[in-house]
N, C-alpha and C positions, 0 to 999 in steps of 0.2 A: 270188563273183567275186574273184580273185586279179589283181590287177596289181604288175607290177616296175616301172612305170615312175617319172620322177621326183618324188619328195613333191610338189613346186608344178603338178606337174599332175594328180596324184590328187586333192591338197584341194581345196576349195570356190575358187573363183575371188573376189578379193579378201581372199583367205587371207595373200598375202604383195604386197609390194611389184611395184609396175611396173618399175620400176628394175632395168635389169642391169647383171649384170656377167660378161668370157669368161672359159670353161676351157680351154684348151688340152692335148684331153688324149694322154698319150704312148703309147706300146707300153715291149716290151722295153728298146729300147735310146734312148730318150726320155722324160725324165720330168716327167710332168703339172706344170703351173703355171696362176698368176691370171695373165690376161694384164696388164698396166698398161694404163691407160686410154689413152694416148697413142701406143700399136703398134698397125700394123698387122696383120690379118688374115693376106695374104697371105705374110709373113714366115713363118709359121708353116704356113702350109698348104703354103709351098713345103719345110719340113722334114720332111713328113711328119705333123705333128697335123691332130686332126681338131677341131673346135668348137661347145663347146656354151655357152647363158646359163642363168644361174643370176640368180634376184631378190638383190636387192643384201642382203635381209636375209641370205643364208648364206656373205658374203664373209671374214667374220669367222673362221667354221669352216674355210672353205676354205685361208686364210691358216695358221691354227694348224696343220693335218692334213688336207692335201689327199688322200691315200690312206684314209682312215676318213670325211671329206667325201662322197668319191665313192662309196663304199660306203653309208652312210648314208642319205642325201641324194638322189644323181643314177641310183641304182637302178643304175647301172656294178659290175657283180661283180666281187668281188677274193678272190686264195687268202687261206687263213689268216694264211701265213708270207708277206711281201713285202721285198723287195731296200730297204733303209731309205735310201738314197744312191744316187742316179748316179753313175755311173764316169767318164761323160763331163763332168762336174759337178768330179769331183774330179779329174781329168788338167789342168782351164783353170786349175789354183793353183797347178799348177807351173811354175818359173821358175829358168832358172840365174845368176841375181844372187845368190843365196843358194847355201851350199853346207851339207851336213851334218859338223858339227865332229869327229864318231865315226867315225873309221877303217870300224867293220863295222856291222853293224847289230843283229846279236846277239853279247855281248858272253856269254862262258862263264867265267864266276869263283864260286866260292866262298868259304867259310868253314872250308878246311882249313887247320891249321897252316903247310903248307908251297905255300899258295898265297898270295902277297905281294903280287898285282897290286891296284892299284884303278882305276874307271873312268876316271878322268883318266887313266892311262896311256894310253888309247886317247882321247886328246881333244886333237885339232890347235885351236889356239886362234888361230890364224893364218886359219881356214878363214871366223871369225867377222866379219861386217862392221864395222868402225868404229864407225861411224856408229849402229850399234844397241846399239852394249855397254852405253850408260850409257840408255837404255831401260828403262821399267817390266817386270820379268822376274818371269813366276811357272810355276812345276815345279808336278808333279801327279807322284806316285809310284802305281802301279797293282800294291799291296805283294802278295809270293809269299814261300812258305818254299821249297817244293820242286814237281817236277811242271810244274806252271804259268810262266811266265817272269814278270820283276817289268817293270812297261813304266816308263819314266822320259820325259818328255818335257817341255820348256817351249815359251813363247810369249812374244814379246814384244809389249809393244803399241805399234805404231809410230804411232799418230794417231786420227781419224774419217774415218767414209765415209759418203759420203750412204747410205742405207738403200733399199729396195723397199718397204721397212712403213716409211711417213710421221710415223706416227702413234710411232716409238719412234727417230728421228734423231736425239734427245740423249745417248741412249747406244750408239749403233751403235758400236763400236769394230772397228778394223784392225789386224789380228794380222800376225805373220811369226813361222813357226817357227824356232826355235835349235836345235835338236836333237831328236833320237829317237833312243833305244835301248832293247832288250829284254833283260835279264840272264837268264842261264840256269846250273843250279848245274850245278856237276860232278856223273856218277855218285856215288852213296854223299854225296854235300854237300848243305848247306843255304846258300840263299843269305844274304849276311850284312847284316843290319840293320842293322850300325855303319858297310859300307860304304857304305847307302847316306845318310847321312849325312855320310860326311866327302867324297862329290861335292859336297855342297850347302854345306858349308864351305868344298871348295876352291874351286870356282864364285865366294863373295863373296869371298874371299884375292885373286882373279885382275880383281876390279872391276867385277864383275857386279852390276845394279844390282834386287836379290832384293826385290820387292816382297808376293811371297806364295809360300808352299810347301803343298801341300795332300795327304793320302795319303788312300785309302779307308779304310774300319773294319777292313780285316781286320791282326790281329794290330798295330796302328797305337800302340798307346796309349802304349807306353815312346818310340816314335819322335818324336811330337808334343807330349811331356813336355820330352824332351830337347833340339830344336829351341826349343819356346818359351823354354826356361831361356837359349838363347843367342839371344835376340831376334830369333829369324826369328817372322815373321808367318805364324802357322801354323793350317790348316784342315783339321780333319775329314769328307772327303767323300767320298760313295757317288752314282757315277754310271749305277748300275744301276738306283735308287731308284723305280718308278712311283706316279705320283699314285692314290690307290683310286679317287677320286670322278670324274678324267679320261680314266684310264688313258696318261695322257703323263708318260714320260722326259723331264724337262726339261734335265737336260743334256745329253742327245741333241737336243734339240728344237733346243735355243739351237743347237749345232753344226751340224748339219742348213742353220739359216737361216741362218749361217756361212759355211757352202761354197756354197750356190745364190745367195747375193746378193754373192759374193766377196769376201769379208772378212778372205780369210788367204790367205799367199802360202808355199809352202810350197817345199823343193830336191823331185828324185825322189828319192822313200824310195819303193824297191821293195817295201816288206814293211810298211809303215804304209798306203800306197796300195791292197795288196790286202788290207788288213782292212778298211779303211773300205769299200770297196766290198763286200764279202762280206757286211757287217753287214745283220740280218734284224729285222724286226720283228714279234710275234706282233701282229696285229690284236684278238685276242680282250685278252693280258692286257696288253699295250701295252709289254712288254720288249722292248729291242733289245738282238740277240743275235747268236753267229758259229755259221754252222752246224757240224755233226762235223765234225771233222777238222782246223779255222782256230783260228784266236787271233784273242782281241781286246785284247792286252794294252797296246801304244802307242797303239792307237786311245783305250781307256780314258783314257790317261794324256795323251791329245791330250787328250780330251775336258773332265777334269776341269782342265785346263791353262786351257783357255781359258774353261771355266764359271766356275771364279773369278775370274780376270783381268775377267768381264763384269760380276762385283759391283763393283767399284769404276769404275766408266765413266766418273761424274761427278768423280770424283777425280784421276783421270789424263788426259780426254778431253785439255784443255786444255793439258796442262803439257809439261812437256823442250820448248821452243820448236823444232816443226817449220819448216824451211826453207820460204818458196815451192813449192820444187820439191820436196817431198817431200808439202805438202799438195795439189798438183798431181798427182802421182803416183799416193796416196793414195784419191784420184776417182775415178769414173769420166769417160767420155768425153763424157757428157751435162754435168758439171757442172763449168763453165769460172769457173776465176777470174783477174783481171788482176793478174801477179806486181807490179807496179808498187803497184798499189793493198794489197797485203799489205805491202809493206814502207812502204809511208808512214804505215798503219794501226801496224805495230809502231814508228814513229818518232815515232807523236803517245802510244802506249802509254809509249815511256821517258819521253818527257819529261813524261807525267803522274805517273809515279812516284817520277822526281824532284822534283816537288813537292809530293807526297805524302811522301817521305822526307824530306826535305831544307827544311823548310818555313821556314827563315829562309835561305836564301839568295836572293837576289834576283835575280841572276842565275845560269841554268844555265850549267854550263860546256859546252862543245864537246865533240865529239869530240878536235880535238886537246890541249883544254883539261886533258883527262883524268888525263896525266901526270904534274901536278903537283899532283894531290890523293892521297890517301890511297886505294891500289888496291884493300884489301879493304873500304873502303867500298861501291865500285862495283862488287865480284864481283859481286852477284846481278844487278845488273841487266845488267853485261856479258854474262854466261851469255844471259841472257834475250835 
């Protein structure tokens, strides 16, 4: 006797937990999700999903690899090759607050004698927000010689966001991209490895506040030699990498939960947009891939952009003192904070510092007191 139906009703009854929890699952142009405990049904049945319970023991899988979950698990058949990203997922991150600083989106230079340009020539710095320059900034290079394009992309990291996964809200970080572009060498050229290097020079020259730079393995080794000799914080990464024992991309993973729990705000990049949506993933070896024909070269360099960026959460969550209204912003709509109450919290914060600093004075000075002490005493905690 063959049954497809779901593991918790083929096993033995008391096999798993009474405790559920919904699926909501999609078609085409919808994709599957854990519902959160505190939605409605309805919501979702008026978009078209259908639903099902799963014992609360498989929430965990469902969470990590909801499409291999459902395969698995809920006896739901799925092709081998599956779309790894909603489209409709990635259209809700675009935002024209932000714009993209690269004139074009593929950028054609080489490594010919008589070709002199370099990427900052195509890089309006004007197009860049204020308020983000001096931001946690890390590049990811998605390195090419020839054939292939080199994708370049950074993130900055503007704050924290409450999370969907409760259980990882200390290091949920809120991204906003700074750029994307894809270099492509001239016929008969190679693209040049020195160029892209002195992007990333000019980039800190111009006040960028370069917190990691990171390239894949390929052809990488003189790159990240040279880079670390001039004190960038530099990382060798392979964002193709699958786990044997998982078969999960984890830096697809992390990006993945990225864009469904809304965590990065991106301008319309027409051509980073439809890679990420193209991107496919084998079921079987658990690679996420771009079918014939696409590129996934900024997507790459998205991806590796923001997988490093997520190592350091605990290091950066906290710091460059966000505004009220940017950690407001930052939220979502469920999670309301009282600007009043932030600022009197950052006003018991200075003056704990200064008596932390300052520990023989007895009286703090004022605000307007300020003037008549020594200024770069109090830079840091002014900044702050």
């Amino acid at each position: 006797y063959i049954s497809d139906g779901p593991v918790w009703e083929v096993k033995p009854e008391g096999t798993y937990s009474k405790e559920k929890f919904r699926i909501a699952l999609g078609n085409k142009f919808l994709q599957s999700m854990v519902i959160p405990d505190e939605d409605d049904d309805s919501t979702y049945l008026a978009k078209g999903y259908k639903i099902i319970e799963a014992p609360i023991d498989f929430r965990a899988d469902f969470l990590d690899d909801i499409d291999r979950a459902l395969c698995d698990f809920a006896g739901i058949s799925s092709s081998s090759i599956t779309k790894y990203i909603n489209g409709a997922a990635v259209h809700q991150l675009t935002t024209n607050r932000i714009q993209n600083p690269f004139i074009r989106e593929i950028l054609e230079i080489g490594n010919g004698p008589e070709d002199i340009a370099q990427y900052y020539d195509f890089f309006d710095l004007t197009k860049i927000d204020r308020n983000l320059k001096s931001k946690p900034l890390f590049i990811h290079m998605d390195m090419s010689v020839s054939g292939d394009k080199t994708g370049i992309s950074g993130v900055f990291i503007r704050g924290k966001k409450t999370s969907l996964n409760t259980e990882a809200q200390s290091a949920d970080l809120f991204y906003s991209l700074a750029f994307s572009v894809a270099i492509k060498a001239p016929k008969g050229r190679q693209i040049s490895f020195e160029k892209n290097r002195n992007f990333i020079r000019w980039l800190r020259r111009q006040g960028f506040n370069i917190k990691g730079v990171s390239t894949d393995s390929y052809q990488s080794v003189d790159t990240g030699q040279q880079l670390a000799a001039e004190n960038f914080n530099y990382t060798m990464l392979s964002v193709d990498r699958v786990d044997s024992n998982t078969r999960i991309c984890k830096p697809y993973q992390y990006l993945r939960s990225t864009v469904y729990e809304q965590r990065l705000e991106m301008y319309e990049a027409k051509l980073l947009i439809q890679e990420l949506t193209d991107l496919e993933r084998n079921m079987d070896s658990g690679k996420v891939d771009h079918p014939e024909g696409s590129s996934k070269d900024i997507a790459d360099a998205l991806c590796g952009a923001i997988f490093n960026a997520s190592s350091h959460a605990e290091e950066y969550a906290h710091d460059y003192g966000e505004t009220a209204e940017e950690l407001l912003r930052a939220n979502d709509d469920s999670y309301k904070l009282d600007t009043n109450q932030i600022a009197s919290s950052m006003e018991d914060e200075l003056k704990r510092l200064r008596a932390d600093l300052f520990p023989s004075m007895l009286v703090h000075p004022s605000d307007a007191d300020l003037g008549t002490y020594n200024y770069s005493m109090y830079n840091d905690i002014i900044i702050l």
